[in-house]
C-alpha positions in Angstrom: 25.2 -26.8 -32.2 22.6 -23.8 -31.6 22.4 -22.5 -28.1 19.1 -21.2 -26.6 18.8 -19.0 -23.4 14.9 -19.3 -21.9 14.1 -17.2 -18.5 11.3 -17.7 -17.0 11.9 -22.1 -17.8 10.7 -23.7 -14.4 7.1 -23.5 -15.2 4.3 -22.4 -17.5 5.3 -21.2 -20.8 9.0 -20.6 -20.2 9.6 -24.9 -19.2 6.9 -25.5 -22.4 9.4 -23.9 -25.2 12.1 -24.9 -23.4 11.9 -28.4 -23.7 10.0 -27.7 -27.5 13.4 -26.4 -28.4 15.4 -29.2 -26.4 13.3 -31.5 -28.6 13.8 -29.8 -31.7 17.9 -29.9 -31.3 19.1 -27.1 -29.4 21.2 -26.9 -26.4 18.9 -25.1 -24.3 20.2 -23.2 -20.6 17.0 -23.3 -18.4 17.2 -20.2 -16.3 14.7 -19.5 -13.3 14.9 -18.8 -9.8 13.2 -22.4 -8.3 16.2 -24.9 -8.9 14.1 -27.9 -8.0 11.1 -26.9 -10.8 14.2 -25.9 -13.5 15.9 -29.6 -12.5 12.8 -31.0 -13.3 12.0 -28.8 -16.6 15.5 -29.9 -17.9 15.1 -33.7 -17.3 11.9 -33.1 -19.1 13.8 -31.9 -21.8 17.0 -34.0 -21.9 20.3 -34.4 -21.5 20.9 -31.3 -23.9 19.4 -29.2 -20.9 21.2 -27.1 -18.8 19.6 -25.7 -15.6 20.4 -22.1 -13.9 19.7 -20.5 -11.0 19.0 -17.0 -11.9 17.2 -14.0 -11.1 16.8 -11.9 -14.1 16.1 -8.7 -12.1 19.1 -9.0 -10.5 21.7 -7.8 -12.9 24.9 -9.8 -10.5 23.1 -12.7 -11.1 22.6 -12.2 -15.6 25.8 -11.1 -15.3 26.8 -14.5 -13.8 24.5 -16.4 -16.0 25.1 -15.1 -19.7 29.6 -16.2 -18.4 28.3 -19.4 -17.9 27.1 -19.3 -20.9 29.9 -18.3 -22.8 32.2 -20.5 -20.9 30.7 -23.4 -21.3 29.2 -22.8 -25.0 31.4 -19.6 -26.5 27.8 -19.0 -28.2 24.2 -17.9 -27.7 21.9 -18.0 -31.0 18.5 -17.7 -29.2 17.6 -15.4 -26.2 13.2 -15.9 -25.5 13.1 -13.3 -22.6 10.2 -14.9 -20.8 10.6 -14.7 -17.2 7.8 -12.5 -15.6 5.6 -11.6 -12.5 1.9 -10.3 -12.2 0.9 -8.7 -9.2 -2.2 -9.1 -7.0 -5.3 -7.1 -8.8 -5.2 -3.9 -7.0 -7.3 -0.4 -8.0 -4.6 2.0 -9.5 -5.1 4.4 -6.2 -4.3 1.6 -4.0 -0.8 0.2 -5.6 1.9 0.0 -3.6 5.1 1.1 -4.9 6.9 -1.5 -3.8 4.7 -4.1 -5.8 4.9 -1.4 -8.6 8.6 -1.8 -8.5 9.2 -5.4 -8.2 6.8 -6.0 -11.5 8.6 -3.4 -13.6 11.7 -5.2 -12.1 11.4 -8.3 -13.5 9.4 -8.0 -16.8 11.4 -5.0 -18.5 14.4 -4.4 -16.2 14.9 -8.4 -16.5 14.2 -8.1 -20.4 16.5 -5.2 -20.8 19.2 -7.1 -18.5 19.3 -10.2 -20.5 19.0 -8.2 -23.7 22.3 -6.1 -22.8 24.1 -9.4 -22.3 22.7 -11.6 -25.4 23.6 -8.2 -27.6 27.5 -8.0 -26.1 27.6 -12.1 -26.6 26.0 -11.9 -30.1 27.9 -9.3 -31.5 31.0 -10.8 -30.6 30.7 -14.4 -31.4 31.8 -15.9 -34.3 29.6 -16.6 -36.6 28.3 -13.2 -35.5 24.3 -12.2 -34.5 21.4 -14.0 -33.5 17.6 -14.1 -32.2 16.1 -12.2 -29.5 12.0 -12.9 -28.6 10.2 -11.0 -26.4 7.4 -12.6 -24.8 4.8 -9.2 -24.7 1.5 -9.2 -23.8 -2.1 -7.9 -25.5 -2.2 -6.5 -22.3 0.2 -3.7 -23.6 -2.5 -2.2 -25.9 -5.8 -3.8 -24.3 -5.4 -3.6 -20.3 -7.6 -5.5 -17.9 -8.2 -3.1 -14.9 -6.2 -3.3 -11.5 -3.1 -4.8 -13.4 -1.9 -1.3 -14.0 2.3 -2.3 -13.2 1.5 -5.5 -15.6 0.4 -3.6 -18.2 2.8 -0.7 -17.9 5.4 -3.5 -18.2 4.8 -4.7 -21.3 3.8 -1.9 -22.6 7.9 -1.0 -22.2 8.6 -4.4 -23.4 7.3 -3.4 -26.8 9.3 -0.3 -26.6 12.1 -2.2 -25.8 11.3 -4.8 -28.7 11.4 -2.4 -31.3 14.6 -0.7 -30.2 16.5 -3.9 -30.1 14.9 -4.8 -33.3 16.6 -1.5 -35.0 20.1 -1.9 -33.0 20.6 -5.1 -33.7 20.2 -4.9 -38.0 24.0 -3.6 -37.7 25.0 -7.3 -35.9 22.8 -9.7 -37.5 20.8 -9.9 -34.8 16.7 -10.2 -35.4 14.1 -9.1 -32.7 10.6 -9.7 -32.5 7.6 -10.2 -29.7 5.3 -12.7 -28.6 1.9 -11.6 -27.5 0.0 -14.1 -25.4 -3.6 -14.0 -24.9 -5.1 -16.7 -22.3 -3.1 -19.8 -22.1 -3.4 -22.8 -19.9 -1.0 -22.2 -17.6 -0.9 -21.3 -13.5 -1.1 -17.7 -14.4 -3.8 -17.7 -17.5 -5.9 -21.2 -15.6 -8.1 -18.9 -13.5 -9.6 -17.7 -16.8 -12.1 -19.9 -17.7 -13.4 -19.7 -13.8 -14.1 -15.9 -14.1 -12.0 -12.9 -14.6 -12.6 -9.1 -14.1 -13.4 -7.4 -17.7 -13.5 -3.9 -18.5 -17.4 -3.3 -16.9 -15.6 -4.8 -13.5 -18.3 -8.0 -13.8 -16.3 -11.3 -13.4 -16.5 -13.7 -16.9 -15.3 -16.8 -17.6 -13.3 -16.9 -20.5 -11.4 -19.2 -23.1 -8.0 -20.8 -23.1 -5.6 -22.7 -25.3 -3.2 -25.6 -24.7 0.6 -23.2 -24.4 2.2 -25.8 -27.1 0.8 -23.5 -29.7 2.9 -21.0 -28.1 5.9 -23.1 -27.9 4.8 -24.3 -32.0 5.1 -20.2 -32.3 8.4 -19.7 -30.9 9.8 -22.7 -33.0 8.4 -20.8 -36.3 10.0 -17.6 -35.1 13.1 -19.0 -34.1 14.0 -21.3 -37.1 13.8 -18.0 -39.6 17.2 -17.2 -40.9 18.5 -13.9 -39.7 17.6 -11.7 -42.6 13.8 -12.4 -41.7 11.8 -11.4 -38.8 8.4 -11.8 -37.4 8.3 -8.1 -35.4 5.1 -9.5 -34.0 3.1 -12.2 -33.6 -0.5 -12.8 -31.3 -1.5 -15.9 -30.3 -4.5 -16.1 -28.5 -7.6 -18.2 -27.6 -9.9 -17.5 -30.5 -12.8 -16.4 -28.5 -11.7 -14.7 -25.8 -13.1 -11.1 -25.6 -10.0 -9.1 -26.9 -11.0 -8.0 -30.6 -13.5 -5.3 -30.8 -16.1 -5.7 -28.0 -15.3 -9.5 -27.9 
């Protein structure tokens, strides 16, 4: 039995891999913080579904989540750290800390959080190590304007990628990122209606279906340990990212 941990699993990408995995043959613990949307994910993806109220950016509550896990499973093999919040699009001068703070909260303090616990669980188990992914963002190295806390997120989750990546040779246990560009889901929709680009004119851009993304996870996760995809983009194939679109 191989047991996988996705945050983030009530909606959107996070419930798309989760029940890809479930499908595939893992045990899969749903975590999220809307019970009734995780219920639903985890019937979605079958009775080898576990749903979990959690709140990754509260470390009480991964703390509580990842001893679940090891009481009811003794194991974790696959950690996708998903779970994450944008903010309102706001000029840099007029951020609020507070909004600052609660993105930063969730998409690297929640990464780091679940990270710490998957490393201490990993290390330990026996057979020893597994798989960590990091779900990034091209955003990190090719902002959008007034998403200044978004991008300074992921921009650490990359950081954060690459130091787990190096830690975790000793263990057995492989790290690598995920960087998304314009999916179909609630957050990426809005995209093909018109979004702000770099000249601050609104555009409609392209999507893509997010199975590919959950296709992408599959391929990442079923590598044996001694490989790793450090990482991988996945984006529409004409939205204006490369070059000057």
């Amino acid at each position: 039995m191989k047991v996988a941990l996705v945050t983030g699993a009530s909606s959107g990408i996070g419930r798309c891999v989760a029940v890809a995995l479930a499908k595939t043959g893992y045990t899969v613990v749903l975590a999220g913080r809307r019970a009734s949307l995780l219920e639903e994910a985890a019937r979605a993806g079958g009775p080898q579904c576990l749903p979990i109220v959690a709140d990754v950016a509260d470390e009480s509550s991964v703390q509580a989540l990842f001893a679940r896990i090891q009481s009811e499973f003794g194991r974790l093999d696959l950690l996708f750290n998903n779970a994450g919040i944008n903010a309102p699009r706001t000029p840099l001068e007029d951020l609020p800390v507070d909004t600052w703070r609660a993105v930063l909260d969730t998409n690297i303090t929640g990464v780091f959080l679940c990270t710490r616990a998957a490393f201490r669980l990993m290390k330990s188990q026996e057979p020893r190590g597994g798989r960590i992914i990091n779900n990034g963002s091209i955003s990190a190295t090719t902002p959008r304007p007034h998403i200044a806390a978004y991008t300074a997120s992921k921009h650490a989750v990359t950081g954060l990628t690459k130091s787990t990546a190096l830690e975790g040779r000793s263990y057995d246990i492989a790290c690598g990122q995920i960087d998304i560009g314009n999916a179909s889901t609630a957050l990426g929709s809005p995209l093909a209606h018109g979004t702000l680009q770099a000249d601050l004119t609104l555009k409609p851009e392209p999507v893509f279906d997010p199975k590919h993304i959950a296709d992408a996870v599959l391929y990442m996760a079923g590598l044996p340990l001694d490989a790793n995809v450090l990482f991988m983009t996945v984006m529409a194939t004409k939205m204006p990212y490369v070059g000057r679109g």
